[in-house]
N, C-alpha and C positions, 0 to 999 in steps of 0.2 A: 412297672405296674400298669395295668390296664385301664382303659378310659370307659363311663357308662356313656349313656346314649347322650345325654344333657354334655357331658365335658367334651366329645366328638363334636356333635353339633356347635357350640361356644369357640373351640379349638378353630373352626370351619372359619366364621364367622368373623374370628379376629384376626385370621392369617398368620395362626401358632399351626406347633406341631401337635401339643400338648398343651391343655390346663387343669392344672390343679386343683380341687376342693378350698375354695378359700383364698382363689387369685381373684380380683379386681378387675373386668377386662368392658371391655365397650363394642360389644356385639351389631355389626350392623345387622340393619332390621331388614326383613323380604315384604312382611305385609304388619302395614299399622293400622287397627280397625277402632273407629268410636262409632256410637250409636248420637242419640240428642245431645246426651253431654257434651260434646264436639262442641258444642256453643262455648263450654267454660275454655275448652281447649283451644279455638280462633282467640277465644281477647285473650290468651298468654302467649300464641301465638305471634298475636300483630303488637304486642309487648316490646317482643322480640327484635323488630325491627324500627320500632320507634327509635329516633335521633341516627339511623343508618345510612340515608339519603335515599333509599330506593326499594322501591315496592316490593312487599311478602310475596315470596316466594318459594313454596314446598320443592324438597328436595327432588321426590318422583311424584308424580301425579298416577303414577300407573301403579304404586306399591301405597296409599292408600284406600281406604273401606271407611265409607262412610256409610252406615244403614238406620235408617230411620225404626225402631221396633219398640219401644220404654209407652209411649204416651201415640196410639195410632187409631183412628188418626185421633188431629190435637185436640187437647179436653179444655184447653183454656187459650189465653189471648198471650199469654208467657208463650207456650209451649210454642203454639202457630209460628209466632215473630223468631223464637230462634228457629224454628227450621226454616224459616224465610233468609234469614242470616247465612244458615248453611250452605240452601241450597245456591244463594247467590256466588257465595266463596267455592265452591264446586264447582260453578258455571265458570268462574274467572280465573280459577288456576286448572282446569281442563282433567279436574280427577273424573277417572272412568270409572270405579269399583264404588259409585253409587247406588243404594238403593232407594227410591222414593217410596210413601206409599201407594202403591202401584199393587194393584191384582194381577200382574205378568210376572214381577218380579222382587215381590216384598217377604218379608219374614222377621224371624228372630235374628237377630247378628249370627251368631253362632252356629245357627242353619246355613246361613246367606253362605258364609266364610266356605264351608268345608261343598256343598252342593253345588257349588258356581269352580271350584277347583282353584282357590285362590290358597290354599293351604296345600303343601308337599312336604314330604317326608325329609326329615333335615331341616326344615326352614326354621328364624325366628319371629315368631310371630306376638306383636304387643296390642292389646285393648286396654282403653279404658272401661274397663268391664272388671271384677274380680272373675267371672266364671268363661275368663277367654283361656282357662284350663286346658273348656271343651276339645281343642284342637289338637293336645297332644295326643289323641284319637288315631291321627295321622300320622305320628313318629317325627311330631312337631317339638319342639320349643317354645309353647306357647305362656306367656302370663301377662298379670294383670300389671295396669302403669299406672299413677296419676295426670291427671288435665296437664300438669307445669312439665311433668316430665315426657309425654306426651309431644307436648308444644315444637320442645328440644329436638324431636324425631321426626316434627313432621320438618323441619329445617335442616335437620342436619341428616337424617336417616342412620341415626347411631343412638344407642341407650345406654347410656353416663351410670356409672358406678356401680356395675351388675358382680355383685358375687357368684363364683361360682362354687350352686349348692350341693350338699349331699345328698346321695341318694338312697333312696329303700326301696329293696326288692320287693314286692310282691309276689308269689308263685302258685296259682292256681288250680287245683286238680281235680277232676270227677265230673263227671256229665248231669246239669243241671236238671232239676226234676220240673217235673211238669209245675206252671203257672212259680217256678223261681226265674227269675231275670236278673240282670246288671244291675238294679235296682237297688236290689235286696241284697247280692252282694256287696256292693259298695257303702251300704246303709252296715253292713255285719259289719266293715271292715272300720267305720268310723266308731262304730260302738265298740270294737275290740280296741283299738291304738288310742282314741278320744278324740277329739276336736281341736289337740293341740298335738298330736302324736308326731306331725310330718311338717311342724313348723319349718318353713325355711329349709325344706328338703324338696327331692322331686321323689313321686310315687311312680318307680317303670314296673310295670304288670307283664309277669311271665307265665308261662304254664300249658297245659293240653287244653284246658278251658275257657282261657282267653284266644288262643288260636282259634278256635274252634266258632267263636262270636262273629254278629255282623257290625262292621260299622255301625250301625246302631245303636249296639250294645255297647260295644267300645266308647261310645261319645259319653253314655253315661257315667260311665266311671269316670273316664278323664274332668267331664263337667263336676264332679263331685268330688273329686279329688281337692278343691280350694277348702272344704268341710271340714278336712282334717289337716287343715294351716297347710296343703302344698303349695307349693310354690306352683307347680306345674306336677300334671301326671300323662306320665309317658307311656305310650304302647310303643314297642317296634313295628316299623314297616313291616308289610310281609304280604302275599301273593293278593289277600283277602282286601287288604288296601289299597295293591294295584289295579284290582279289579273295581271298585268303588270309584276311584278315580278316572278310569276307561269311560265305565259304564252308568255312571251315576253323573260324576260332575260331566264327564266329555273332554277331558282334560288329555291334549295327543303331545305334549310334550316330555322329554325324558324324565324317570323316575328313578332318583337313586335313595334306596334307604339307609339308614343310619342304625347301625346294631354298636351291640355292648360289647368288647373284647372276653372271651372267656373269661380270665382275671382280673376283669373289674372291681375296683374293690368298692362294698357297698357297707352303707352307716349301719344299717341292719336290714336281717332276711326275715319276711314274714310267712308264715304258708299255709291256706285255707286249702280245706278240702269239700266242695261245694254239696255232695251226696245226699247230703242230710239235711243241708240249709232248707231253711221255714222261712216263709213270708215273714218279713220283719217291718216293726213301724218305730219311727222317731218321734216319739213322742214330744209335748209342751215341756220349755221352750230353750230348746241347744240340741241338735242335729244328732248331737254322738249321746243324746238319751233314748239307747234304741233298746225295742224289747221283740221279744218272739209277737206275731200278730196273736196267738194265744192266750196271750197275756191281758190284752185289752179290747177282745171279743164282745161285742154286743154296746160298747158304748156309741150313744146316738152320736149322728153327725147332723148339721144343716145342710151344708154343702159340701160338694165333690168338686175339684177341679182335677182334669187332666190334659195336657198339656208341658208346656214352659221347653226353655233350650235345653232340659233334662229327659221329660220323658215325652212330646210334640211329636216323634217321627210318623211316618208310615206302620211299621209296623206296631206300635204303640197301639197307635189307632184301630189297628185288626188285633191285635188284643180284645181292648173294650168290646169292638162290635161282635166278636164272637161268644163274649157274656151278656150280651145285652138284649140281642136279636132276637125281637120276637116277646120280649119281658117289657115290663115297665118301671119306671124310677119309682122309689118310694116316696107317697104322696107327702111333704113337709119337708124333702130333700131335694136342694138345686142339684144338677149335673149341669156346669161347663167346660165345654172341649173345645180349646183352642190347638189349630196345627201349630209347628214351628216355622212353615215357610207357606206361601201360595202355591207352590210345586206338590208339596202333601194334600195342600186339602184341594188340588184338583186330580192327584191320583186318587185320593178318600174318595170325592164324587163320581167317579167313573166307575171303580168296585162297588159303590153302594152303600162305603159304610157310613155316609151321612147321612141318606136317607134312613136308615135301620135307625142309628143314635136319634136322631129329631122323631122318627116312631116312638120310641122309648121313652122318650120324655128328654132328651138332653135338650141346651142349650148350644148350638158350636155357634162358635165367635169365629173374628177374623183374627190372622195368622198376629201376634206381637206375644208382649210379657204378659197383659193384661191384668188377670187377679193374681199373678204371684207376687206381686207388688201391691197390689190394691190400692194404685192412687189414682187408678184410670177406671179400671172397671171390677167388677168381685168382690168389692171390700166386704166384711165384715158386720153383723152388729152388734152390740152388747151382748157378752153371753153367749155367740153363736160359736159353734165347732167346723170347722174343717178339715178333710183328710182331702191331700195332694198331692200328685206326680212330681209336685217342684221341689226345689232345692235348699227352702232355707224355711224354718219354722219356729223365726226369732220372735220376741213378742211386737205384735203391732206390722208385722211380716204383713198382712193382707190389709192393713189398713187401720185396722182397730185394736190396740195394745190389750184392750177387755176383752179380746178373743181368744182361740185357742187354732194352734195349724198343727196337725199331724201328719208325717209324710210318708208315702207308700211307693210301693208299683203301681204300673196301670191295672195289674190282675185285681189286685186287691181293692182298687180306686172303684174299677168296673162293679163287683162284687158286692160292694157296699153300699153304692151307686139305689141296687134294687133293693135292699134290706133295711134302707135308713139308719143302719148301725155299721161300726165295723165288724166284719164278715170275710171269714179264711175262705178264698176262692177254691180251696182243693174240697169243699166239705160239700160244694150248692154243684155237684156233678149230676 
């Protein structure tokens, strides 16, 4: 029987020929990234070595990512002191794959990862993050860890007790209509399977329509793929990858990808066919209550966020600003736009499209999480609505459980943006 891309890559990693659906195996790890939490992960770390005789010491210092992006900069006298923490432990075990908050070289983790070329095809890659999904983008192995389990890998560079999970096909087809994106796919595909559809499986996406995407678009599905309980969501490598890595990250070392055996045997096969797909929204408050944008046409918003390690990229950003230029936000409605990394919003500044957004009325932030979390910036108030580019529209998501978060595209994000309600971008032509 044949192996998918998750059992090749695990197989790689353990020094089998072969693993099975439901072998036990301890995958050494290529790259382990934490953002702030990294703090909880140092004290289980130096845990670790208490009563050992001799000083904490990380396995590799060159196969850790450490990126500062949740709380940026710090909002309190907690946050400051651990990244003060960090960065001293980074200074003294000599990790290179830092990021500080730094205008040169800061962002969202998940930006950092894949634009700096620390992610390849085949790797396994662990966060303490649930949406270090985003990676399998790259024909990675990428998921989320805990702090303690964590700890374990930044000592030992192996991750204890990993099954190896089933997978679902996804398969692809039809060429995307105007103002449909990754987006709205991957929002269809949470609302058809559910939020528990791909528990404890991997999602690898196949088809003429996923080929056909840019990394970009790719990152959002794989980012969104944790939605629907993946474990991890997989693209194969493939030319369009090589090329992103060439010419995006700069990355000149060899590139091998990881495909699926013809006979792979998969848990199940799903198959959309994109042709006809509509703007779709995730409605208050569970991801996979998605509905046509049709559906909930004209309900006001307060605020607009786009951004987050979902929908932050470049292209995002020229999205919005080709709906935006030249218009204005509607008056009693925030627009914030945050990049995913400082590398976007100083290709955004060179094209122009932050001068246009800041015309319009938006607000852009500097590059982190910011209001998709709402404990640093964007919260909430009583009673207020948001529709956003991000990723999760749990209750209390942006800060305030009294609130409401609705999730989109950036088309739709933009579109709404001027109308103060939700508003189908294919209608304001």
């Amino acid at each position: 029987m044949g192996q998918t891309v998750v059992q090749k890559i695990l197989a790689r990693a353990t020094g089998k020929d072969k693993v099975a659906v439901g072998d036990v195996v301890e995958p050494k790890i290529d790259i382990a990234m934490s953002h702030e939490n990294g703090a909880l992960v140092l004290n289980q770390f130096l845990e670790i070595y208490k009563g050992l005789g001799h000083a904490p010491k990380v396995w590799d210092n060159s196969r850790i990512a450490i990126i500062f992006d949740h709380r940026v900069p710090a909002e309190s006298k907690k946050t400051a002191t651990n990244q003060k923490k960090l960065r001293e432990f980074v200074a003294e075990q000599g990790i290179t794959k830092f990021h500080d908050i730094r205008g040169d070289e800061g962002g969202i983790c998940h930006q950092i990862l894949v634009e700096n070329g620390y992610v390849l095809p085949g790797s396994v890659v662990v966060g303490t993050d649930s949406h270090t999904t985003t990676h399998g983008a790259l024909g990675a192995f990428a998921f989320g860890i805990g702090a303690t389990e964590m700890a374990a890998v930044w000592a030992l560079g192996v991750a204890f007790n990993i099954e190896v999970p089933p997978t679902i096909k996804v398969v692809v087809s039809g060429k995307m209509p105007k103002y449909i994106s990754s987006k709205d796919l991957i929002l269809y595909l949470i609302g058809k399977i559910s939020a528990e559809g791909a528990n404890f499986k991997v999602l690898e996406f196949h088809g003429e329509t996923i080929e056909n995407m840019s990394i970009n678009e790719r990152l959002t599905l794989s980012n969104m793929s944790v939605e629907a309980g993946a474990t991890s969501g997989i693209i194969p490598a493939d030319k369009i990858t090589e090329k992103y890595l060439r010419e995006v990250a700069n990355y000149k070392g060899d590139i091998h990808p990881v495909l699926p055996d013809s006979d792979a045997k998969y848990d199940r096969i799903v198959e959309i066919n994109v042709e006809n797909l509509v703007p779709q929204i995730a409605c208050p408050h569970t991801v996979d209550n998605v509905k046509p944008v049709t559906e909930v046409l004209g309900l006001p918003i307060d605020q607009v966020v786009i951004g987050s390690c979902t929908n932050g990229r470049l292209q995002d950003l020229e999205t919005v600003t080709n709906i935006v230029r030249g218009k204005k936000v509607a008056r009693g409605t925030r627009l914030l736009v945050f990049p995913a990394s400082y590398k976007i919003l100083s290709e955004a500044l060179d094209r122009g499209y932050v001068s246009d957004l800041i015309k319009a009325g938006a607000v852009v932030m500097n590059p982190g999480c910011g209001p998709c979390l709402g404990i640093h910036q964007g919260a909430l108030g009583d009673g207020e609505r948001a529709l956003a580019t991000t990723n999760r529209n749990f209750k209390g998501r942006m800060g305030n459980p009294n609130s409401e978060v609705y999730l989109c595209s950036p088309a739709v994000a933009a579109a709404s943006a001027l109308k103060g309600c939700i508003t189908d971008p294919r209608g304001e032509e």
